[in-house]
N, C-alpha and C positions, 0 to 999 in steps of 0.2 A: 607682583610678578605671578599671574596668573598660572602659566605652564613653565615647569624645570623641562630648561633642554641640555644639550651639552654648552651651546652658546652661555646659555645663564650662568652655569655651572664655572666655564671660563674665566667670567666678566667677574663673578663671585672669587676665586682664585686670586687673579688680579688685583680685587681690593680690600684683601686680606695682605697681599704684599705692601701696597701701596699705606694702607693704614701703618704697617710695621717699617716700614720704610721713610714716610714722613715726607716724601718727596718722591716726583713723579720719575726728575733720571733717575734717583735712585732704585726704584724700581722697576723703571725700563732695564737698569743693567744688572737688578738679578735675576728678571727672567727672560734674557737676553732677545726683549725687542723692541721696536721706538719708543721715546716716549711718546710722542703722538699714537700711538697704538695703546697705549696706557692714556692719554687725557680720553680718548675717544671712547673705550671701554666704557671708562667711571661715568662720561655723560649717558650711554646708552644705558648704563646700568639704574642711574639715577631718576629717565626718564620713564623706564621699565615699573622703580621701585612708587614712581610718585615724590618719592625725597631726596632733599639734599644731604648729601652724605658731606661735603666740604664746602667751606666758607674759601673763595680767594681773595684772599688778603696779599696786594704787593707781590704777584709771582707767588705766596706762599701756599699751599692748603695744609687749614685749619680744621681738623675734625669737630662735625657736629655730634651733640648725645646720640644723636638715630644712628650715627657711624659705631659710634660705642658699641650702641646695643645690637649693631647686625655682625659687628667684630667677633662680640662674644656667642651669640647664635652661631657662627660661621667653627669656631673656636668645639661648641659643644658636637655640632654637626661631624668634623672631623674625627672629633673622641668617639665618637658611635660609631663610624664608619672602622677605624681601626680595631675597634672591638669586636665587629661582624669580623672582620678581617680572620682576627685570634679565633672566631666561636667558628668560620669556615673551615679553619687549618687543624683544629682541635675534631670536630666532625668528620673531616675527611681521613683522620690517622685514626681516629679511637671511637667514631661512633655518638658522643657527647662532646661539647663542651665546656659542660660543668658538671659539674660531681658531689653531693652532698652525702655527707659521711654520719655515721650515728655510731657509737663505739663507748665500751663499757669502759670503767675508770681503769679496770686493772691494763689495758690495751693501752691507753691514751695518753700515757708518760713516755713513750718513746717509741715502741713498735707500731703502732698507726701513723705519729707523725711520718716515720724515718720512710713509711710507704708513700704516703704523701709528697714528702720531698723524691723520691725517686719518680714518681710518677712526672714531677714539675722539670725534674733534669732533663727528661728524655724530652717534653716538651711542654714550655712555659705558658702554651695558648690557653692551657684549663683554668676555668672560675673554680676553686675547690671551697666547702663548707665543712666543718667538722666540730659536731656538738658531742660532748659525754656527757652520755644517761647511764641508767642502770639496765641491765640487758633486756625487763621485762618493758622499758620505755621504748630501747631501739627498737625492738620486735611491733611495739605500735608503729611508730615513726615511721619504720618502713612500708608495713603493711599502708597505711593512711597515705602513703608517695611525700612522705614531710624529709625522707629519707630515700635516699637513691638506694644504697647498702648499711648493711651493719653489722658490728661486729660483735658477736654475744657470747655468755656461757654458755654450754650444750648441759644438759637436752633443754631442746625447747619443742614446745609441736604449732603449726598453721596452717591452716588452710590454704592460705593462701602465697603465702612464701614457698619460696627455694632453701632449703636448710643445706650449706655446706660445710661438715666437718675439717677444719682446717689441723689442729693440733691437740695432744692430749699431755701434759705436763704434769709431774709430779714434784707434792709439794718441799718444799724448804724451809729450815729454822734459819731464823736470824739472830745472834745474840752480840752484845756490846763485847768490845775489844776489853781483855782484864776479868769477864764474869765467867765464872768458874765452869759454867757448860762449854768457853771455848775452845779449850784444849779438845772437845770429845772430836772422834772422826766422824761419829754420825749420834743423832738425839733421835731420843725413844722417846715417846709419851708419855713414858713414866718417868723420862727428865723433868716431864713437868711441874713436877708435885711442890707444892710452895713456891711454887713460883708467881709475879705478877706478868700479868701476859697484858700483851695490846691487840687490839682487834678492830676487825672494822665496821664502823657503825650504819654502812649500808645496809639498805633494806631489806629486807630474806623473807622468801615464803617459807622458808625453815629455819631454826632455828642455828646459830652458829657452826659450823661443820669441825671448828676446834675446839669449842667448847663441848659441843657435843661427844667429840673422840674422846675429852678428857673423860666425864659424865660415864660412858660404856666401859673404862679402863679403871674405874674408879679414884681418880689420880683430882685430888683437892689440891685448888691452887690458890695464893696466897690473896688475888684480888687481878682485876681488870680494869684494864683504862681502854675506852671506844672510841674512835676517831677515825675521822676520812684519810681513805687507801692513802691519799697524798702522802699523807701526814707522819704514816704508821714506820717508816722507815726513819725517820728523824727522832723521833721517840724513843724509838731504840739503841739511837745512836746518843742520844743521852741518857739511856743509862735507865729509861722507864722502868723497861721491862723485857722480854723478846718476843717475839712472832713467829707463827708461822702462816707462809702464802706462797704464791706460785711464784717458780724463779724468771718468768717476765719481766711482772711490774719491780719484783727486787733487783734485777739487773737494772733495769730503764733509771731507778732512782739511786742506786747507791753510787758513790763514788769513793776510790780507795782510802782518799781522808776522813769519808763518814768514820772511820773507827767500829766497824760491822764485820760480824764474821758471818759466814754464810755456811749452813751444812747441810748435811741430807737428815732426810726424816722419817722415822718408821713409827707404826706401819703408813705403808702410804697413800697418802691422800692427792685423789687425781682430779688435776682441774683439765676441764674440757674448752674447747675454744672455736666455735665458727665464725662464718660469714653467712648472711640471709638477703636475699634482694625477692625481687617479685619476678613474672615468667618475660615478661617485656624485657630484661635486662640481660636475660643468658646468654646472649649472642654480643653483647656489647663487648667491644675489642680491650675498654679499658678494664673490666673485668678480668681476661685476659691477662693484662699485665699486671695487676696487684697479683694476683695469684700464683702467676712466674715470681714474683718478685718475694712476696712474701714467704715462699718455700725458701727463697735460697737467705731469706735474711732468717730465717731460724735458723739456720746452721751457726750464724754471728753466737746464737742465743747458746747452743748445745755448749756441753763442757765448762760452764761457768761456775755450777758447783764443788768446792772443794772444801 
């Protein structure tokens, strides 16, 4: 079939019914019109294509493998076409879409997702990607277009990025339900002292920032266990040792059975939090909406320390 017209398009229609149908009334009456408008099709289409698409056998048609295989082409063809459909409807509301996400670990337990999902309610047509690095990866990722946005620690500096300060959080202890810091209303750093702490074994152009606090406070502590952000909250909830980190990823992963007490922390230690995309991207509508969105889901976040 040399030229797609609407005709072809048609006849292609038609025996895609007719294959799923098995028989030619039968598909004359579900797309309510002769069968003779259905045999006559399948011959035009047959002569168009060069091949027999049916064997008559007895009144019956029998599908050949060439029918097979223009079923399933017919089959893929429509899946594309419904998919422009979704990337037409997605483009015309938000500008993209699809959305590739880069976002650091402490974000990626529940306040990235929970935008994601709100992004997908309002409307389902977006392809979304969402990979966690470490902020000094997202920062590549974006810059290089591997990432549409991302989500990182501040400060960061680029050239070529948009840096937006989204949130600035202060930190929190975590210690096991029964360990003698949980009674306190708030930990000092020099609760620390003999303590086994947990930490996380992501990468740092500097050195620990609780380790370090201790280190300036002169406060020796009994020993360390390092482990991924994931991890760090589960650790504690058996009994490791305690933490301290920001009350994001501690919200996102405890649950009131973990057996975690959660407190404030002095002095305190502030984590910083942006979004970065490139200048191509400022105007994009779905930027727009995470940004709506994610202001009003920190409020979720506030007051969870107690």
């Amino acid at each position: 079939m040399a030229d797609v017209t609407i005709h072809s398009l048609k006849a292609l229609a038609i025996f895609k019914t007719l294959f799923e149908a098995g028989t030619a009334s039968q598909a004359a009456r579900t797309l309510g019109i002769t069968q003779s408008g259905v045999s006559r099709s399948l011959a035009q289409l047959e002569e168009n294509l060069g091949i027999q698409l049916f064997l008559r056998e007895k009144n019956r048609l029998v599908a050949t493998p060439e029918a097979r295989e223009l079923y399933d082409e017919i089959l893929r063809l429509m899946g594309n076409i419904e998919e422009l459909r979704h990337s037409v409807l997605a483009l015309k509301e938000f500008g993209t879409s699809r959305l590739r996400i880069a976002a650091i670990p402490g974000l990626s337990f529940g306040f990235v997702p929970r935008l994601v999902a709100a992004l997908l309610e309002y409307n389902r047509n977006f392809s979304v990607s969402l990979d966690m690095m470490s902020s000094h990866e997202v920062q590549l990722a974006v810059e290089s277009s591997h990432a549409d946005i991302g989500f990182v620690t501040l400060p960061i500096t680029s050239r070529v990025l948009r840096v937006e300060p989204w949130f600035t959080t202060e930190a929190v202890c975590l210690v096991p339900q029964g360990h003698d810091l949980a009674v306190r209303e708030r930990i000092d750093v020099q609760d620390l002292r003999d303590q086994h702490l947990v930490i996380s074994n992501q990468p740092s152009l500097s050195t620990n920032p609780l380790l370090e606090l201790a280190s300036q406070h002169r406060v020796r502590i009994a020993g360390k266990t390092e482990a991924n952000i994931g991890t760090i909250t589960a650790l504690v909830a058996s009994h490791v040792g305690i933490t301290v980190m920001n009350p994001i990823t501690a919200q996102d992963q405890l649950a009131p059975r973990d057996g975690v007490v959660m407190r404030p922390f002095s002095p305190a230690m502030e984590f910083s939090f942006g979004l970065v995309y490139r200048d191509d991207w400022k105007e994009v509508k779905a930027l727009g909406f995470l940004r709506e969105e994610g202001q009003a889901l920190l409020c979720d976040y506030r007051g969870g320390v107690g």
